[in-house]
N, CA, C and O atoms as a GROMACS GRO file, in nm:
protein
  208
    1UNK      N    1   0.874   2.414  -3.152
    1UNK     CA    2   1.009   2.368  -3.160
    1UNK      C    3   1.015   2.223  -3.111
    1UNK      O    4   0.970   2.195  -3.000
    2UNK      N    5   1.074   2.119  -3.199
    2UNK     CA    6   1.068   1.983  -3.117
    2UNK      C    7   1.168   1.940  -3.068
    2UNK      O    8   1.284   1.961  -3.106
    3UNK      N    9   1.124   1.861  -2.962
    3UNK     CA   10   1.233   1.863  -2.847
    3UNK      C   11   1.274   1.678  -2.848
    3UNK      O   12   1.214   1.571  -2.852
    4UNK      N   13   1.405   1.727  -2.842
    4UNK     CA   14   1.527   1.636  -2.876
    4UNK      C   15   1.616   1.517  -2.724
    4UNK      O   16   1.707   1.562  -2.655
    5UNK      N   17   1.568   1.396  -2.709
    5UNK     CA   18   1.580   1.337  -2.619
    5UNK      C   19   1.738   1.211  -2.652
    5UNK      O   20   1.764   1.180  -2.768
    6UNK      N   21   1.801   1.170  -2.565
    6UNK     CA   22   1.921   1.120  -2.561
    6UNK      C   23   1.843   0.936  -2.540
    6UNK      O   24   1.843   0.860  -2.637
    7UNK      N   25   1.816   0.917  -2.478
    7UNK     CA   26   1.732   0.757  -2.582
    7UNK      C   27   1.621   0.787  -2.579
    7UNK      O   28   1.560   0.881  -2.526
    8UNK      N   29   1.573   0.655  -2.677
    8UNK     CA   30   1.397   0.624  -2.690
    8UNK      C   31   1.348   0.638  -2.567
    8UNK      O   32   1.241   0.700  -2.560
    9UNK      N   33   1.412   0.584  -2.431
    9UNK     CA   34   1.352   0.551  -2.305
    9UNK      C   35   1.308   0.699  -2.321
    9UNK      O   36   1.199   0.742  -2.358
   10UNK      N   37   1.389   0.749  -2.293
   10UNK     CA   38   1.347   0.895  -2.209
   10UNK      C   39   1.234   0.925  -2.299
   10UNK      O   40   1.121   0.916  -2.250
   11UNK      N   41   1.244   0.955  -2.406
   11UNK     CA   42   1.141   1.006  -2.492
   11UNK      C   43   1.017   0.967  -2.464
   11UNK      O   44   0.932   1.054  -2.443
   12UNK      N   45   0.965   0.766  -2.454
   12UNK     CA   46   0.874   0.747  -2.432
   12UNK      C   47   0.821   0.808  -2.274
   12UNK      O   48   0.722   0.874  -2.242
   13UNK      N   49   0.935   0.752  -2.194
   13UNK     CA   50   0.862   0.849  -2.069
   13UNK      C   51   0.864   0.961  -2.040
   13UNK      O   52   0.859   0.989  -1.920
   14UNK      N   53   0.870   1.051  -2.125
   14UNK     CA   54   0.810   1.209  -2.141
   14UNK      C   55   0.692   1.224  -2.209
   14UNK      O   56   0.628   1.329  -2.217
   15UNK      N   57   0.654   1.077  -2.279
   15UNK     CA   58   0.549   1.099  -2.356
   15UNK      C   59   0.472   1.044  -2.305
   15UNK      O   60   0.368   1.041  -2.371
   16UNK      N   61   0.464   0.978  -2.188
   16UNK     CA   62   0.409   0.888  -2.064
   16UNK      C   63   0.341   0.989  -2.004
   16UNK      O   64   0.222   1.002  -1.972
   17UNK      N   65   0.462   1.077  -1.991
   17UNK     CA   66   0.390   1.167  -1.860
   17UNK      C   67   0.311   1.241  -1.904
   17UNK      O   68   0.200   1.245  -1.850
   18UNK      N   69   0.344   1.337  -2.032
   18UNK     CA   70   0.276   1.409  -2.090
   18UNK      C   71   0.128   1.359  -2.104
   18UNK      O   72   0.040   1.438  -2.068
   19UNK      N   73   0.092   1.230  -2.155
   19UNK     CA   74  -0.028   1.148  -2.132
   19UNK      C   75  -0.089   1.202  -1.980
   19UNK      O   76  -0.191   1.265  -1.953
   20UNK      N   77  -0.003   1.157  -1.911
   20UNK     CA   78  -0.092   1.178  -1.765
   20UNK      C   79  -0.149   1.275  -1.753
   20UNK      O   80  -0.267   1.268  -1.718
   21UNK      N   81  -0.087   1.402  -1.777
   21UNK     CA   82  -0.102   1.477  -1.718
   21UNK      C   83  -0.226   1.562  -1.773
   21UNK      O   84  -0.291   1.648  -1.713
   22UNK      N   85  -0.242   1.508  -1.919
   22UNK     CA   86  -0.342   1.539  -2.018
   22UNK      C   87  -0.486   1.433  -1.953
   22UNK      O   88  -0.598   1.466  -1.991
   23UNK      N   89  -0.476   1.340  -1.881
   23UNK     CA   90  -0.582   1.252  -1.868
   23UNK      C   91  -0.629   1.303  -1.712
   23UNK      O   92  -0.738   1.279  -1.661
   24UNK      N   93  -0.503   1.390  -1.641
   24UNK     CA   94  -0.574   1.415  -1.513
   24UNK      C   95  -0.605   1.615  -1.486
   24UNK      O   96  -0.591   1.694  -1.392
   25UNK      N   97  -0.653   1.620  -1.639
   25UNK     CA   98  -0.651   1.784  -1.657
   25UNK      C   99  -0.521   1.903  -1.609
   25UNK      O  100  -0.519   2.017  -1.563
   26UNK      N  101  -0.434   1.812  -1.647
   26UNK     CA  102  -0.305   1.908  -1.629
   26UNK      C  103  -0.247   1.924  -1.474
   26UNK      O  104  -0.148   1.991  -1.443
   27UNK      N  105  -0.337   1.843  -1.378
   27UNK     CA  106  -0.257   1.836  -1.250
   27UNK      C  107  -0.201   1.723  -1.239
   27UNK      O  108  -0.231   1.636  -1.321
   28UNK      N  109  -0.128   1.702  -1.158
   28UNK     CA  110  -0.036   1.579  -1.084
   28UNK      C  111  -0.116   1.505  -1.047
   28UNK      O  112  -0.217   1.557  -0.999
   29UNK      N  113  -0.110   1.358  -1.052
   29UNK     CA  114  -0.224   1.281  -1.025
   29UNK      C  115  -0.132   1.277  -0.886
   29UNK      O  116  -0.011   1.303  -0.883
   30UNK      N  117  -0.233   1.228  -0.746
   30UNK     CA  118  -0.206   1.209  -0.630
   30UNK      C  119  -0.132   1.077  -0.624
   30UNK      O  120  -0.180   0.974  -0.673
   31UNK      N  121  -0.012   1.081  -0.563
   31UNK     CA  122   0.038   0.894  -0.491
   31UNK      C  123  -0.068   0.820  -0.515
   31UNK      O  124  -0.081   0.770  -0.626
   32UNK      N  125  -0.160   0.800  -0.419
   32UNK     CA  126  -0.205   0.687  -0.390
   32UNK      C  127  -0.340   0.756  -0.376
   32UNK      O  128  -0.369   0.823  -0.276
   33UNK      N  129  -0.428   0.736  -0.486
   33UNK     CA  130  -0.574   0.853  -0.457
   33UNK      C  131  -0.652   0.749  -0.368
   33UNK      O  132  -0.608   0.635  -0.376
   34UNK      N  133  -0.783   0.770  -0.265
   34UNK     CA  134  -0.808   0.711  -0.222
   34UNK      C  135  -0.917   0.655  -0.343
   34UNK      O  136  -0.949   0.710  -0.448
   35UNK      N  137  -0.963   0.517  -0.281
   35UNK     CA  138  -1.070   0.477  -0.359
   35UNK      C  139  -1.226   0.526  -0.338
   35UNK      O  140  -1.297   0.493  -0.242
   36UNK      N  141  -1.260   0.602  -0.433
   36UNK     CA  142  -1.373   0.638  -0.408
   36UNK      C  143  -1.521   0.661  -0.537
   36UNK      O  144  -1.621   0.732  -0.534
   37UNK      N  145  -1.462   0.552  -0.648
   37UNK     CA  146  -1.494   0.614  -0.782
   37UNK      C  147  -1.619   0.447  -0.718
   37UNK      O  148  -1.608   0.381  -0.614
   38UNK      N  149  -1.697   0.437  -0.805
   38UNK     CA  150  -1.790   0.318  -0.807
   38UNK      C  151  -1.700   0.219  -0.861
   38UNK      O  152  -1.682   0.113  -0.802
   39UNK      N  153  -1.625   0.255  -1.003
   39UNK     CA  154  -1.568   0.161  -1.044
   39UNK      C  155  -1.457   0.094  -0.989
   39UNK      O  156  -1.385   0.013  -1.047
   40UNK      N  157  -1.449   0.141  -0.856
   40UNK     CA  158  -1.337   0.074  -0.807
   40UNK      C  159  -1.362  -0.026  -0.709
   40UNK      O  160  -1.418  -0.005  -0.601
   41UNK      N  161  -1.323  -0.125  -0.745
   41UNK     CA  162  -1.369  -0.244  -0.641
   41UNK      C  163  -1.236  -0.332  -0.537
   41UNK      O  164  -1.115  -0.315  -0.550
   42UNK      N  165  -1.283  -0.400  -0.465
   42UNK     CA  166  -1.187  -0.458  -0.344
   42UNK      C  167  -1.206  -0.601  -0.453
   42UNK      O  168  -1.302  -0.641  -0.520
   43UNK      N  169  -1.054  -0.658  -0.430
   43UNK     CA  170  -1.087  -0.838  -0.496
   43UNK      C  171  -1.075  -0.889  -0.355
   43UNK      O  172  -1.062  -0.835  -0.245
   44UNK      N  173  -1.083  -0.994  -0.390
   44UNK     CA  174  -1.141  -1.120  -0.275
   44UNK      C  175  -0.987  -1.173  -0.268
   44UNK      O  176  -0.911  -1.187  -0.364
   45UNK      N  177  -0.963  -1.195  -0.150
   45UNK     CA  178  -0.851  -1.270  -0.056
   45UNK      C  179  -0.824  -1.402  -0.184
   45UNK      O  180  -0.912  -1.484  -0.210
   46UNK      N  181  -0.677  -1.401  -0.258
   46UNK     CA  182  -0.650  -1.506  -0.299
   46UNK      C  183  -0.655  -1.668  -0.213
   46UNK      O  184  -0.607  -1.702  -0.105
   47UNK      N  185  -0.747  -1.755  -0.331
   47UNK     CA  186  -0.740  -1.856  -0.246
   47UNK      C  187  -0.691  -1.969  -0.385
   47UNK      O  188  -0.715  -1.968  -0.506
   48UNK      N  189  -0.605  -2.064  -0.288
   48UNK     CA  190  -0.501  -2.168  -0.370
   48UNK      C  191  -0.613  -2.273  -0.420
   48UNK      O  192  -0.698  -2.318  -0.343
   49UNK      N  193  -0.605  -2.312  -0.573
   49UNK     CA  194  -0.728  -2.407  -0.634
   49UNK      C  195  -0.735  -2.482  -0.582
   49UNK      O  196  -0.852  -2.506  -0.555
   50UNK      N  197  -0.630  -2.587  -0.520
   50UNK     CA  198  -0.600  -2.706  -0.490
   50UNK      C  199  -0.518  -2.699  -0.346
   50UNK      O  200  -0.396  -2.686  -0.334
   51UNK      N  201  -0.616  -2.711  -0.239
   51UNK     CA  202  -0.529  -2.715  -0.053
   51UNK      C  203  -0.466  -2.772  -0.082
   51UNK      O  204  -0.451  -2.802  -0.200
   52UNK      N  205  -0.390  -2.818   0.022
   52UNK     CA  206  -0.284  -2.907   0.013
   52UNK      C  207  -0.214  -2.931   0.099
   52UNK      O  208  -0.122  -3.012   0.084
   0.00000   0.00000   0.00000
């Protein structure tokens, strides 16, 4: 049965979530997961091109 949304917004973000939830095997992805994957890296302290 397809399901019927009152704007585009909403629609896309049901189809947002639906994404997620498909990319984190159907659970709730955590707030704030800690970092612990390899691919996750720290950047370096912004520094201004030109002191001044």
């Amino acid at each position: 049965m397809p399901e019927y949304y009152s704007s585009i917004g909403e629609a896309i973000g049901a189809a947002m979530r639906h994404n997620i939830r498909l990319a984190h095997g159907g659970r709730r992805p955590s707030v704030d997961p800690p970092c612990r994957s390899v691919a996750c890296r720290r950047l370096p302290p912004i520094r201004t091109p030109f002191p001044g």
